[in-house]
N, C-alpha and C positions, 0 to 999 in steps of 0.2 A: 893499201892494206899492209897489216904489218907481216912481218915475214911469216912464212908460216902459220897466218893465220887465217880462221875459216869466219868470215862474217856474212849476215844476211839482215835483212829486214823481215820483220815477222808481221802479220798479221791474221786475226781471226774472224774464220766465216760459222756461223751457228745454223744456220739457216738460209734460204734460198734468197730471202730478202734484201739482204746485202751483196749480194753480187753486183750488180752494176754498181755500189762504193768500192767492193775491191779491184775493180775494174779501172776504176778510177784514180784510185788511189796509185795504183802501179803506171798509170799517165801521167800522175803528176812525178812520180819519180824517175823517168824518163825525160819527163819535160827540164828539169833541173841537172841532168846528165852523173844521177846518179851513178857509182862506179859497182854499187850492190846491188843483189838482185831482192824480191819479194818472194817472201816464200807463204804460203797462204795453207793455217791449219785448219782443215773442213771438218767437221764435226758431221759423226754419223746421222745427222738430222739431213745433211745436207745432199741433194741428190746425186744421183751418177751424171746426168745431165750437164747439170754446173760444171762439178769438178772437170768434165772433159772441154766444156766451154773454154773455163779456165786457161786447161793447158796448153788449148791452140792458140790462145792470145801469148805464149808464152812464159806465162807466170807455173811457178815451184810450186807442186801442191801436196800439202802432207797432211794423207788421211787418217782422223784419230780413230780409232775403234775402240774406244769408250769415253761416256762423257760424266764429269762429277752433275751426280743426283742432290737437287734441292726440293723440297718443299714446296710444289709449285702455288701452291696457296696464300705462302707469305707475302709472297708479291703482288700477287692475281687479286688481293682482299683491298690493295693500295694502287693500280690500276699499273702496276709497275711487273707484270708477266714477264716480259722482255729482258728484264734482269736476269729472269733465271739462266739462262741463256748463257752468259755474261762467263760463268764459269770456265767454258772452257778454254778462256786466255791461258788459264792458270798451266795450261798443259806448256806454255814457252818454257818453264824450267827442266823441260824432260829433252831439249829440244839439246841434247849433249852432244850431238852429233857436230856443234857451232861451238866454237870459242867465248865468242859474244855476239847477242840479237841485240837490233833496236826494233822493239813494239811500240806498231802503230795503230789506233783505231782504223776502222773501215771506214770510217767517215771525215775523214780527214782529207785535206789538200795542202802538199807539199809545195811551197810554192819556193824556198830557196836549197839551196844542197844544205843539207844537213849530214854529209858523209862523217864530220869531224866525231860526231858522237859515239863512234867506237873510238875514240880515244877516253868518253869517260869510264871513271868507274861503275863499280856493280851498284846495282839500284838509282842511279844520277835519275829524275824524274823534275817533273813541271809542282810546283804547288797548288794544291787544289782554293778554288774561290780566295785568291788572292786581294781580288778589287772588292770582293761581294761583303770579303768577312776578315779586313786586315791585321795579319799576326798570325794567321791560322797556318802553323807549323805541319799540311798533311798533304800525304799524298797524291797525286792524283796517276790513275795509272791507263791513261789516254797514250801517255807516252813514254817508254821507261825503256834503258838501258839494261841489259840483263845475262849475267856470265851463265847460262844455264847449268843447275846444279838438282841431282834426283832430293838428296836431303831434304831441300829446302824446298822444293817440291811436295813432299812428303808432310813438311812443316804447315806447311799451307792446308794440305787436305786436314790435318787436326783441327787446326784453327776452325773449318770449317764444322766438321763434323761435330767439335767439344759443345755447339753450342755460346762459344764465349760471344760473340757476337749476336746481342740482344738488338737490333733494332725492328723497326718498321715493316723494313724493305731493305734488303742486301743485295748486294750485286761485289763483285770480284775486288772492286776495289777498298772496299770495307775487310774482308779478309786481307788482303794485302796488308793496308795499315793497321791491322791489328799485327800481324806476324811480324812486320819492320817498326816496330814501337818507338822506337829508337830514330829513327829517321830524320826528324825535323831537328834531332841535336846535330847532325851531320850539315852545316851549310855548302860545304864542300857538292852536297850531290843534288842540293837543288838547281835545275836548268833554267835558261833565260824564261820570261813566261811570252816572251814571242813565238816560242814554240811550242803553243797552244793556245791559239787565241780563240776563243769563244764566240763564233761568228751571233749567236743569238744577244749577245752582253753586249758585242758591238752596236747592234741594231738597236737596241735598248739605251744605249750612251752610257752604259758601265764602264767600258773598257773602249779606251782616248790612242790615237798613233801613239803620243808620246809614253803613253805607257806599257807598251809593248813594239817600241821600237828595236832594232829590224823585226819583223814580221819572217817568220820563215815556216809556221804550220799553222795552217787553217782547220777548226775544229767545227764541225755541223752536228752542233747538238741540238739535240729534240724531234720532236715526230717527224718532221716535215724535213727529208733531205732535197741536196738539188735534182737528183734523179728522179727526184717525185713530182717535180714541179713543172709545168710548162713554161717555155721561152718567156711566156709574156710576166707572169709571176716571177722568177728570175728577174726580169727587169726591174719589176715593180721591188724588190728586195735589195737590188744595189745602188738604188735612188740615194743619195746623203748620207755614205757612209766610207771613210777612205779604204775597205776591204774590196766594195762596191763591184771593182774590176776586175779583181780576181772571180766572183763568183760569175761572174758575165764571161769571164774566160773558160769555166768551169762547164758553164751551160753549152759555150759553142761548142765545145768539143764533144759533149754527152748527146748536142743534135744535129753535129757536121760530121766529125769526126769518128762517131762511134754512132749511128744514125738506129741501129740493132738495139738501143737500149731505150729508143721509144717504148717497146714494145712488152708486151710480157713475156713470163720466160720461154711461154709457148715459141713465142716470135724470136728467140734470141737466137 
């Protein structure tokens, strides 16, 4: 840590559903012997329950008592509800209490130290659909570096609110790149793209070792997390693919290691 300074890792919980990812997420960063802690923004959706879950496992829990309002139809009409959600990332820039956060998806697995990334600068992030769409200069904000600032915080909820952002379906990361417009001129702050690798693109044969070699963050996009899956599905999922072992390591631990998260949250 640099002297005098206050660092954490940030991530967000919207809802009860992602518990057992944030649960996990803060294993894997254990597992790699991170030197920062996790600190996990709950959004007033999220119950008293969790949050106290939470904090017996040890994890920072900072509860927001408001969340930014969308439209819950624009997404609900495109089968994408769940974005709306999505919003209350945006509260990490309030988070001034920290020098600088690195934000992580809840679904994510840590699988090498990534401590070095408070040494980048403000905005350093992953490129979005690198393999999928190449050239594409945008952001993606699964993982991003961030000097927490109210301004630009503030900047953000316009962006929001003005409307400028016409598309389909929005989720937080569309607001973002529209407020760092500028970003893909910066090569300086785009990060290796092994730290976000795409486990769905993997399975798919998009995304090759050598093309995200080292590997240091596992990203579990799409409906289907490892929490939802049973051992035998797991298996069937890291048959032929060099990720394959990480997410087998993923799964023993979600039903050796943490055996509580069989279950529903009743049971947790």
């Amino acid at each position: 840590m640099a002297m005098g300074k206050k660092y954490t890792f940030v991530t967000s919980l919207s809802s009860d559903t992602y518990f057992h990812g944030v649960v996990m997420l803060d294993w894997s960063l254990r597992k790699v012997r991170s030197n920062y802690p996790l600190l996990v923004m709950c959004s007033d959706r999220v119950s008293d329950k969790v949050c106290e879950q939470l904090k017996r496992r040890g994890l920072s829990v900072f509860r927001l008592t408001e969340h930014i309002v969308l439209d819950e139809n624009i997404n609900r009409e495109n089968r994408n509800s769940n974005w709306t959600l999505s919003f209350d990332k945006l509260f990490t820039w309030t988070l001034t209490q920290y020098d600088k956060v690195v934000f992580l998806d809840s679904d994510m697995q840590v699988i090498r130290n990534i401590d070095y990334l408070f040494d980048c600068p403000h905005m350093s992030a992953v490129r979005a659909d690198v393999f999928n769409e190449p050239g594409l200069d945008k952001l993606n904000s699964g993982l991003m570096v961030i000097e927490p600032n109210v301004n630009e915080f503030q900047g953000l909820c316009k962006v929001l609110e003005s409307g400028e952002v016409q598309l389909k379906h929005i989720g937080d990361q569309d607001i973002i790149r529209a407020y760092y417009k500028d970003w893909g001129t910066h090569p300086e702050l785009t990060l290796p793209a092994g730290l976000n690798v795409l486990y769905n693109e993997v399975t798919h044969g998009v995304i090759h070792q050598d093309d995200v070699e080292p590997v240091s963050v596992i990203h579990y996009i799409g409906s289907r997390k490892p929490w939802m899956m049973s051992p035998r599905a797991i298996k069937r999922r890291s048959r032929g693919n060099f990720l394959g072992k990480h997410l087998l390591r993923y799964g023993a631990a979600l039903f050796w290691r943490f055996p509580s998260l069989l279950f529903t949250l009743r049971g947790v």
